[in-house]
C-alpha positions as CSV (number, residue, x, y, z in Angstrom):
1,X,142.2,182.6,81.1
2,X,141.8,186.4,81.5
3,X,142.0,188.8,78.8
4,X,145.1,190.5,78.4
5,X,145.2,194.2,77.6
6,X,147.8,196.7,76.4
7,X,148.6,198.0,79.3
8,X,149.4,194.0,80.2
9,X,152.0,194.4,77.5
10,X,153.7,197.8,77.6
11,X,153.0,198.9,81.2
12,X,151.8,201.9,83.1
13,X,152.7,205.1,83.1
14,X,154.7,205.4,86.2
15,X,157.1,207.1,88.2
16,X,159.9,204.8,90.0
17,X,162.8,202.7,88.4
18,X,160.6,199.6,88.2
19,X,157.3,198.6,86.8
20,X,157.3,195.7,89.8
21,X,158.6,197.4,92.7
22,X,157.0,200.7,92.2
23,X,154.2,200.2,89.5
24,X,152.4,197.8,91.3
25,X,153.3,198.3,95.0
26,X,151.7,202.2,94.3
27,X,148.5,199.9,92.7
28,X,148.4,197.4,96.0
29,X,148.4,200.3,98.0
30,X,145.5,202.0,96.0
31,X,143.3,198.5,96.7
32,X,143.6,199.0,100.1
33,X,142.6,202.5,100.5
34,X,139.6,202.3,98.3
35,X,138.7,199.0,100.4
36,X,139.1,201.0,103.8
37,X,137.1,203.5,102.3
38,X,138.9,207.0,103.4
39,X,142.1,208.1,104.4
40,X,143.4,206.1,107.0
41,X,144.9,207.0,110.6
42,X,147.2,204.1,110.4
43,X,149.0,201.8,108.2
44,X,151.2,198.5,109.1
45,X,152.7,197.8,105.5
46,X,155.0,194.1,106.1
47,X,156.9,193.3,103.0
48,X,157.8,189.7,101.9
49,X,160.2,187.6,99.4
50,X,162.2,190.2,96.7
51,X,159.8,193.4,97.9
52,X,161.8,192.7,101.9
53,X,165.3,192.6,100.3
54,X,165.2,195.5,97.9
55,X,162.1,197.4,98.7
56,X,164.6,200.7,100.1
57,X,166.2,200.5,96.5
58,X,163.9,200.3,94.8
59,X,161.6,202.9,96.7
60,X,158.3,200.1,97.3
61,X,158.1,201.5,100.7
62,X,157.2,205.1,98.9
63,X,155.1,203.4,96.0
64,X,152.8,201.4,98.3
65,X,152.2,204.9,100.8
66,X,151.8,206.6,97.7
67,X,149.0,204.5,96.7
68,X,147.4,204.4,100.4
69,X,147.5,208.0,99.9
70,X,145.4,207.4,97.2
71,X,147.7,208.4,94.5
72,X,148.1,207.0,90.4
73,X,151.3,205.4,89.8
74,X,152.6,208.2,87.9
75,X,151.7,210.8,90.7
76,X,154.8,213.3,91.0
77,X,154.6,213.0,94.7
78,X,155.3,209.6,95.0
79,X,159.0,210.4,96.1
80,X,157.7,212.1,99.0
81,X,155.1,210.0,99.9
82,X,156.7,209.0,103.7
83,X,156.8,212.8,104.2
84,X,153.2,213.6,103.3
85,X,151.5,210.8,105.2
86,X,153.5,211.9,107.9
87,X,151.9,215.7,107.5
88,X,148.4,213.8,107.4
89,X,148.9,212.5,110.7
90,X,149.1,209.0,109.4
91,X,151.2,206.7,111.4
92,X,153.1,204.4,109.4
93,X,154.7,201.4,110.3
94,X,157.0,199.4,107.6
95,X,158.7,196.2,108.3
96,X,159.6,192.6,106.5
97,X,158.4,189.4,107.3
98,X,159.8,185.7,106.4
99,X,156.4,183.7,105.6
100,X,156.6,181.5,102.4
101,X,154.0,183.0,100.0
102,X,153.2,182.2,96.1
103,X,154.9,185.4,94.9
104,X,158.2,186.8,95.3
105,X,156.6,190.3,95.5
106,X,154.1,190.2,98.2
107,X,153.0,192.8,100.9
108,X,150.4,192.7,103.3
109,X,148.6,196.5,103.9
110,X,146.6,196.5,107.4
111,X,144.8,199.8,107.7
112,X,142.9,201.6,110.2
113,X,140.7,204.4,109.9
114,X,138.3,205.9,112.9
115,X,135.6,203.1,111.9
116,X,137.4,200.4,110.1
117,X,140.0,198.1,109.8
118,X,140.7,196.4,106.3
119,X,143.6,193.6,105.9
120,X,145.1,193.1,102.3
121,X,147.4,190.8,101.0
122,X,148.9,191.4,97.2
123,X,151.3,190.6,94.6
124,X,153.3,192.7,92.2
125,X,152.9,190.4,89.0
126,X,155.1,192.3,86.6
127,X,154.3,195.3,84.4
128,X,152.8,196.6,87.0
129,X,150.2,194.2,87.4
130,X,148.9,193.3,90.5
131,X,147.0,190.4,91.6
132,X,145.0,191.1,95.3
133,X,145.4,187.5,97.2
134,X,143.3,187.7,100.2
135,X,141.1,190.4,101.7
136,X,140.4,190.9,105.8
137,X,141.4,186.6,106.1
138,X,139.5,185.6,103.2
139,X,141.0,183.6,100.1
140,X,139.7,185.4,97.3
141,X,141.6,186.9,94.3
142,X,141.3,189.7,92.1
143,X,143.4,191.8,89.8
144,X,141.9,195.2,90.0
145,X,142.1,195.3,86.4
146,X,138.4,196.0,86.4
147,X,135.9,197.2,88.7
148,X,135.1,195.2,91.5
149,X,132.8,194.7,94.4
150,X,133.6,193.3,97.1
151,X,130.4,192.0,99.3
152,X,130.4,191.0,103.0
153,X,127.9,188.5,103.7
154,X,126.4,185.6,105.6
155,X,127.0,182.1,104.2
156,X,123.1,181.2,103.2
157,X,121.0,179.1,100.5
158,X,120.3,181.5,97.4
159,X,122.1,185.0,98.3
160,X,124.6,184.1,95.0
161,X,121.5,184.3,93.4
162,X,120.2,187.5,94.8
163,X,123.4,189.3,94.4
164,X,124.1,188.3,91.0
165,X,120.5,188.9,89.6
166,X,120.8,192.6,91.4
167,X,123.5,192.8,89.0
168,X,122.1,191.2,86.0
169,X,118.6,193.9,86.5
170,X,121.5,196.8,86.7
171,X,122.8,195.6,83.3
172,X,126.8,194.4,84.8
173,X,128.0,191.9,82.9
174,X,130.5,189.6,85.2
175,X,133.5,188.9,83.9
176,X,135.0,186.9,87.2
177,X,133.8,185.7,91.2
178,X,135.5,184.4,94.0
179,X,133.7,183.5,97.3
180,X,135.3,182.0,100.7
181,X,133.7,181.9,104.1
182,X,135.3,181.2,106.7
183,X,132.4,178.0,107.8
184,X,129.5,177.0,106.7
185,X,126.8,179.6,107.1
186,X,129.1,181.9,109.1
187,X,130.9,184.9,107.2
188,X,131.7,184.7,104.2
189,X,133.2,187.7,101.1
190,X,131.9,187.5,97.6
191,X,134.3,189.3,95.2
192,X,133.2,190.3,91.5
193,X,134.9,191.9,88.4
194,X,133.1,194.0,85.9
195,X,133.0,195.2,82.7
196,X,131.1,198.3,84.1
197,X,131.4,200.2,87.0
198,X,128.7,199.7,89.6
199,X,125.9,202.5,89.8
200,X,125.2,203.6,93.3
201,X,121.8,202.4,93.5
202,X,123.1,198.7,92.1
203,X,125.2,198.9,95.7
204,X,122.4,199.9,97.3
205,X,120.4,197.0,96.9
206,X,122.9,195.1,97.4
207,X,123.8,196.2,100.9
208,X,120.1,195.8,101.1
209,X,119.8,192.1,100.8
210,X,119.4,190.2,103.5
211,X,122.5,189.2,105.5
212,X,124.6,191.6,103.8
213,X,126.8,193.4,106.3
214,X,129.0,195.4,104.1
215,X,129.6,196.6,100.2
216,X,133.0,197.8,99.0
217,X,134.3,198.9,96.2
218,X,137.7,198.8,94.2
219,X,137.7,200.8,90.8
220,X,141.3,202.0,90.1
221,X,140.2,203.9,87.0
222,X,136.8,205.6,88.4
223,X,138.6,207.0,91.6
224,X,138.0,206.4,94.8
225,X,134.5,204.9,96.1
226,X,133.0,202.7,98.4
227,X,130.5,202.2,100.6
């Protein structure tokens, strides 16, 4: 069971009619920006279950660009979110799908930047909670509660081992992990929540580890980072 803080109870601080449809869609979006890694060029944003019927209401579509614009969920400028990606030359594309997922508030964010693409599917849990639900085609969740790392890796005897004990000499105490791959000892995406944000030097080695192909990081509170 995970721990469950104050702002679990009372909420954020936000700006929108609903702690749901705003709250969290603004915190979704934030995920997938700080997993792409800089401002994107272009975003395909496909809403799902409650978030497809009332997501013009309830202004998700302006939350969720306001986070992929990197902004806090009780940024000012989340009204005009649409406008200002817009003015960054960020193409936007919005539009609801039918597929059956596990929550009623679900979005998946596809992102592109010059370099990289990143694929993320998440839920609104209430109170503007969020729970992240799969990450580029990989099954792993995460709440971005707490800082996390996510690490792109070969599937391989041992390198849960490595990564962990990179952390344990860097003094992070791990508080959850999800892996998937998608086959045996072909790719695979190790995600890990923190108590402690992770030093630069801890990613470091860890992009240094042998079959490691990529290190990024989510860290709502610390700002924008990765790798």
């Amino acid at each position: 069971m995970r721990f469950k803080d104050v702002f679990s109870i009372i909420g954020p601080s936000m700006v929108g009619p609903s702690s749901s449809h705003t709250a969290g869609a603004a915190r979704m979006g934030r995920v997938a920006r700080q997993l792409l890694g800089s401002q994107p060029v272009k975003a395909e944003i496909v809403f799902y279950g409650s978030f497809a019927d009332t997501y013009r209401g309830h202004g998700t579509d302006l939350a969720i660009v306001g986070g992929i614009l990197d902004m806090a969920t009780d940024d000012l400028r989340i009204p005009d979110s649409l406008k200002l990606a817009e003015e960054a030359g960020i193409q936007v594309t919005i539009r609801t799908g039918t597929a059956v997922t596990s929550h009623p508030n679900t979005a998946k964010m596809t992102l592109w930047s010059d370099s990289r693409t990143v694929e993320v599917i998440g839920a609104s849990i209430g109170g503007g909670n969020i729970e992240v639900l799969g990450v580029d085609g990989f099954d792993v969740k995460f709440i971005a509660m707490y800082p996390t790392v996510c690490v792109y890796h070969t599937d391989r005897p041992g390198m849960l081992a490595e990564l962990t004990g990179v952390l344990s000499r860097a003094g992070i105490n791990i508080g959850h992990m999800d892996v998937d791959r998608k086959q045996r000892n072909g790719e695979a995406l190790t995600v890990i929540e923190a108590d402690s944000s992770f030093p630069d030097e801890a990613v470091a080695e860890i992009l240094g580890l042998k079959d490691v192909t990529d290190v990024r990081i989510v860290d709502l509170e610390g700002g924008e980072s990765a790798t």
